[in-house]
SEDREN-549631 format. One line per 8 residues: number of its first residue (from 1); for each residue x, y, z negated of N, C-alpha, C. Coordinates in steps of 0.001 Angstrom, whole numbers, always signed. Example, Ala and Ser with C-alpha at 12.3 -4.5 7.8 and 13.67 -1.06 7.14 Angstrom:
// residues 2
1	+13190/-5690/-7800/+12300/-4500/-7800/+13200/-3300/-7800  +12850/-2250/-7080/+13670/-1060/-7140/+12900/+30/-7870
//
This chain:
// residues 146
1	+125084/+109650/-129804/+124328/+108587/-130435/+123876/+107600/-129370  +124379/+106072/-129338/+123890/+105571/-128271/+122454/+104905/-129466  +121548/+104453/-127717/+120428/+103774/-128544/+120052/+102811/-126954  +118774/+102595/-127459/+118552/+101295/-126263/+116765/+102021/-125411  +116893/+101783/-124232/+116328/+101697/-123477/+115379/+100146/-122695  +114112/+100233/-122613/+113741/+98841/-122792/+112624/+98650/-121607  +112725/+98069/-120607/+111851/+98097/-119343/+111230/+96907/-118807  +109633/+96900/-118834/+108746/+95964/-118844/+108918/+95751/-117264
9	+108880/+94618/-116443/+108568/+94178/-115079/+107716/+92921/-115060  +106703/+92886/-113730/+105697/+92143/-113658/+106147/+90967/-113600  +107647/+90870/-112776/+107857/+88967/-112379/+109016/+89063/-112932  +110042/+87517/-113042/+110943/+87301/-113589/+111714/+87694/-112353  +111209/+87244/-111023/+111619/+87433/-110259/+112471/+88608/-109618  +112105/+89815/-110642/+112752/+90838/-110279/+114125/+91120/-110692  +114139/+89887/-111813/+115781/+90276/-112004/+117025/+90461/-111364  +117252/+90004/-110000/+118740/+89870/-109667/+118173/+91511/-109172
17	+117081/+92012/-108574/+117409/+93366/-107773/+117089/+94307/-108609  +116808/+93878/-110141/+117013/+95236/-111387/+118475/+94946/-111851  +118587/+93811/-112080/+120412/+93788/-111966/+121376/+94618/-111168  +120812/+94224/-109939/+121655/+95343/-108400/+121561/+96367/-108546  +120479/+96866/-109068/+119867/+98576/-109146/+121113/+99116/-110616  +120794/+98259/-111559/+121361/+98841/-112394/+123271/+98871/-112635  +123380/+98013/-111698/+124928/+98349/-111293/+125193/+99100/-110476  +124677/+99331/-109447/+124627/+100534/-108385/+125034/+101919/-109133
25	+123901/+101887/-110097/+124035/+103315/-110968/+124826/+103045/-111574  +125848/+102235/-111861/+127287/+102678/-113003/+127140/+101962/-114094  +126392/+101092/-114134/+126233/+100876/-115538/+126778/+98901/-115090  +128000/+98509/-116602/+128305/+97406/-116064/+127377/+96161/-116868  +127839/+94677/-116167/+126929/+94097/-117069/+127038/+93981/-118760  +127881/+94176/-119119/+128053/+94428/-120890/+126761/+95072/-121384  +126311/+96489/-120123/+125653/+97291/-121016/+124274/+96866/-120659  +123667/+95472/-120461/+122113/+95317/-119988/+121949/+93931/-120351
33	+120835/+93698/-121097/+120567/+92846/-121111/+119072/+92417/-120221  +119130/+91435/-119236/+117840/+90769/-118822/+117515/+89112/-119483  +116361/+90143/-120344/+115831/+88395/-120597/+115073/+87313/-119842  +115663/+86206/-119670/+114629/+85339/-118665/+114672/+84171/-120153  +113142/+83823/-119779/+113226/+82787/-120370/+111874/+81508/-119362  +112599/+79861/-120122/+111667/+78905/-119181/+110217/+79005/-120000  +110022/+79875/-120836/+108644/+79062/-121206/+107490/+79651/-120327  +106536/+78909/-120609/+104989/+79223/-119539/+104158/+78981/-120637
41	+103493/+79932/-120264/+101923/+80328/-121097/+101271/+78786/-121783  +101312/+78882/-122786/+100300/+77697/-123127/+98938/+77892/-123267  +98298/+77418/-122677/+96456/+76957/-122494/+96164/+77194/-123617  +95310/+78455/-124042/+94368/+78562/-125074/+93130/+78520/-124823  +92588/+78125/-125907/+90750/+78100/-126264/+90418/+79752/-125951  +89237/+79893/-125896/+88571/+81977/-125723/+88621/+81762/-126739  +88015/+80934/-127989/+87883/+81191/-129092/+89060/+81848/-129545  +90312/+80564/-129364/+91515/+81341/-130019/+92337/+82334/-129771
49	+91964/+82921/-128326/+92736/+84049/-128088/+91640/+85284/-128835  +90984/+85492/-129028/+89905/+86676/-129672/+90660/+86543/-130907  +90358/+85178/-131626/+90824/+85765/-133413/+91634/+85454/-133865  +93083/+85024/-132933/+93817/+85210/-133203/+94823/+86747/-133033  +96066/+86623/-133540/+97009/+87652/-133406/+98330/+87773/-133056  +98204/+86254/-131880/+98875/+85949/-130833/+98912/+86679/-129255  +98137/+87668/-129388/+97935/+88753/-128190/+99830/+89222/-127780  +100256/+89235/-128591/+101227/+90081/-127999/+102469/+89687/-127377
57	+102356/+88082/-128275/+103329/+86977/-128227/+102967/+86583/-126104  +101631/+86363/-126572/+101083/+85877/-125106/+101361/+86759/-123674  +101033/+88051/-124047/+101284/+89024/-122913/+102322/+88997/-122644  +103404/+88968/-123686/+104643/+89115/-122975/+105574/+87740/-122533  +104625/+86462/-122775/+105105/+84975/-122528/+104994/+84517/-121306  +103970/+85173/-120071/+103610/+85079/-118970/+104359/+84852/-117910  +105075/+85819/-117341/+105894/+85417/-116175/+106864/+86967/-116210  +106572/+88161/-117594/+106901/+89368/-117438/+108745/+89064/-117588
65	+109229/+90542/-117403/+110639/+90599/-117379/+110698/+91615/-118064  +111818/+91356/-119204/+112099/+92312/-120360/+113625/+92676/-120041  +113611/+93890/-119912/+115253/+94290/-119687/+115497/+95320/-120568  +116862/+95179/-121294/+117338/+96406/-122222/+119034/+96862/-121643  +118694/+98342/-121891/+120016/+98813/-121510/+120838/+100061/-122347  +121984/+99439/-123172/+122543/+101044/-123700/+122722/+101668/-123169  +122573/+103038/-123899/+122302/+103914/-123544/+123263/+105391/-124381  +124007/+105966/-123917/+125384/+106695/-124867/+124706/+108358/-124665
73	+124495/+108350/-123199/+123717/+110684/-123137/+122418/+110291/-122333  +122148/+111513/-121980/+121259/+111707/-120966/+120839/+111313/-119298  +122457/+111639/-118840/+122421/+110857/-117450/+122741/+109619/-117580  +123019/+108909/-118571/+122602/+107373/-118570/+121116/+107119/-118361  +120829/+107786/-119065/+118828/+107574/-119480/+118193/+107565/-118064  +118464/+108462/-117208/+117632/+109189/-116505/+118334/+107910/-115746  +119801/+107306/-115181/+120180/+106461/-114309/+118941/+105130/-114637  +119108/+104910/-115993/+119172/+103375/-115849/+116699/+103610/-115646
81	+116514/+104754/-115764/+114838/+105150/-115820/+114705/+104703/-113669  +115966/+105582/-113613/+115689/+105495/-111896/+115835/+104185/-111981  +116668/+103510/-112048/+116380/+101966/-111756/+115444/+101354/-111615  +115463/+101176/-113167/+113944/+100900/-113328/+112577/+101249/-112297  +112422/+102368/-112374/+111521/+102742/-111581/+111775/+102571/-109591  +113068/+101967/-109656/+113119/+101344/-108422/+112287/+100146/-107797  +112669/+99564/-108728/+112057/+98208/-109310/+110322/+98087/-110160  +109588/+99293/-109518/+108513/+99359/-109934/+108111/+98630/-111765
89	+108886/+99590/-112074/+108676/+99154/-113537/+107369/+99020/-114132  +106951/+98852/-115245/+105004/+98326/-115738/+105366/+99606/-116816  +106532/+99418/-117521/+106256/+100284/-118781/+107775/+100422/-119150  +108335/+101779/-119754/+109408/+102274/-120237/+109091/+102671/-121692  +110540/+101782/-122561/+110410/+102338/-123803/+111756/+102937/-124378  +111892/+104106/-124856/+112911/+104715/-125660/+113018/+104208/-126845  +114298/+103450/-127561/+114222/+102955/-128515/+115266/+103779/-129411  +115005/+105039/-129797/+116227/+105589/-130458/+116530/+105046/-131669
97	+115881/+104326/-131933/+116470/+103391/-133812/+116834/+102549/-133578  +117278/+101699/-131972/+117461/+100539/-132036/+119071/+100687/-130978  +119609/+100420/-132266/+121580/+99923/-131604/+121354/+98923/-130631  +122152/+99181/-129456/+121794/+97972/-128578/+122472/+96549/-129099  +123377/+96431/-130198/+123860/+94810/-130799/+122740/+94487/-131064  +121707/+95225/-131709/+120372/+94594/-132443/+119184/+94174/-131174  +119573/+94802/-129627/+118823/+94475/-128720/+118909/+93075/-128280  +120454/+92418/-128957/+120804/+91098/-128502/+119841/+89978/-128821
105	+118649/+90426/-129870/+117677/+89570/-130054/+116081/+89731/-129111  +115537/+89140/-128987/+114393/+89952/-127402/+113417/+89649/-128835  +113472/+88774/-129708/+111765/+88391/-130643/+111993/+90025/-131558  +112893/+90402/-131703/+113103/+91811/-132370/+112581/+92828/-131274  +113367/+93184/-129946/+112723/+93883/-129140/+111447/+94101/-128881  +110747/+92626/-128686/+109306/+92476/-128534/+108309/+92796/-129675  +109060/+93115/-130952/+108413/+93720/-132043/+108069/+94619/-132380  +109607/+95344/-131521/+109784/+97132/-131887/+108672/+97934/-130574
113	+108725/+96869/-129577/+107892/+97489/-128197/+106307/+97165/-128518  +105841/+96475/-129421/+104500/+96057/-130155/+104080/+97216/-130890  +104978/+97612/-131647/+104608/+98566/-132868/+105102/+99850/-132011  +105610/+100065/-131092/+105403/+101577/-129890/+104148/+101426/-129591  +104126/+100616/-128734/+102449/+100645/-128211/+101373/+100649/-128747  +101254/+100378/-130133/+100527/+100460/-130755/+100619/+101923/-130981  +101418/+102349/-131818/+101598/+103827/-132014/+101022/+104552/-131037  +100971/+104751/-129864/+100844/+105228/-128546/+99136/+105325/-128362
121	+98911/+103932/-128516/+97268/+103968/-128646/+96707/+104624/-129928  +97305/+104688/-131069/+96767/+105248/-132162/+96636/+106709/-132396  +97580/+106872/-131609/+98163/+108358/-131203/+97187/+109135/-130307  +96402/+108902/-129251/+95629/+108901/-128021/+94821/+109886/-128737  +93979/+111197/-127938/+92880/+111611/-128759/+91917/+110710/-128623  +90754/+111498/-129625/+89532/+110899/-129645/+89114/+110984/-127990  +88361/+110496/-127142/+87284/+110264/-125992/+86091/+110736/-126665  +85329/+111439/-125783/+84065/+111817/-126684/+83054/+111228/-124959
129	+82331/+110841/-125678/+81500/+110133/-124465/+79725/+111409/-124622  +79364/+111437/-123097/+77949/+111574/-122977/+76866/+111398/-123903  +75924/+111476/-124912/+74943/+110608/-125552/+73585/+110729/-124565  +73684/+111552/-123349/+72183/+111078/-122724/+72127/+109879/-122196  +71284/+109324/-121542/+70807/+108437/-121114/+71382/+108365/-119411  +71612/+107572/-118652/+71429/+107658/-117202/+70234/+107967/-116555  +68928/+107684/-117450/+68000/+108076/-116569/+67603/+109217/-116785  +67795/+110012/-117460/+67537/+111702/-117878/+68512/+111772/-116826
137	+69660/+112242/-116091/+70386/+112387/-115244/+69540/+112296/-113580  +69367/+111077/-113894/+68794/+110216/-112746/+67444/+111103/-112559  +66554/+111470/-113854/+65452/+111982/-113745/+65221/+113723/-112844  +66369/+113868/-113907/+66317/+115793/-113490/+66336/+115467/-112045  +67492/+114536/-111240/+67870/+115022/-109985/+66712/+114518/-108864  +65771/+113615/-109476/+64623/+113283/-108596/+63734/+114721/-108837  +64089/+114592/-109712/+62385/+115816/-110185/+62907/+117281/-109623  +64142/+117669/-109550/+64355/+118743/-108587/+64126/+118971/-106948
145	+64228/+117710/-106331/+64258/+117351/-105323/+62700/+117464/-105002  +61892/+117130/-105510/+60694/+117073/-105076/+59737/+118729/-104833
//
């Protein structure tokens, strides 16, 4: 079963040496796509980044690098992961529902990697926090001391 593999990088800049990396390991250019694109962040209001639900559009409009790569067994996976992680990757996503023809679109990719991450956070346990105070803390350790 092939499926697609999908790897977040901080600069665009990293493309020609995630390119290099990922030919090194065997894999030709047919099977990778790197998206570059010219746009740059457009200037929002605080107002409008809070209530809007342009967060995701924005994060990934910045200067990041989106790369996808089919993917056919296992030592593909693990090749094109080393790459990646050559190239100090930000974030790795397994896309087993997604045929890499359908990776040929990045506003689809960037949808399916929205609704992972989300999942991921929803997924997270609960955090259970402290309910004392800092100064009960603060208190005991003076008041022992004395």
């Amino acid at each position: 079963m092939s499926y697609t593999i999908v790897g977040l990088f901080a600069s665009q800049d990293q493309a020609k040496a995630v390119s290099e990396s990922l030919e090194k390991k065997g894999f030709k250019n047919s099977d990778y796509i790197i998206y570059l694109s010219q746009n740059k962040p457009v200037s929002k209001s605080f107002w409008s980044k809070i209530f809007t639900d342009e967060i995701d559009q924005e994060a990934t409009s910045v200067d990041s690098l989106i790369t996808s790569v089919a993917i056919n067994n296992e030592t593909e996976s693990q090749l094109a992961k080393d790459a990646f992680n050559e190239n100090k990757v930000i974030n790795t996503y397994e896309l087993q529902e997604v045929d890499f023809a359908k990776a040929v679109d990045l506003d689809y990719i960037k949808k399916v990697v929205a609704l992972k991450a989300k999942a991921l956070i929803y997924a997270m346990p609960e955090i259970r926090t402290s309910h004392t105070g800092i100064s009960i803390g603060i208190n005991s350790e003076v008041s022992s001391n004395t």
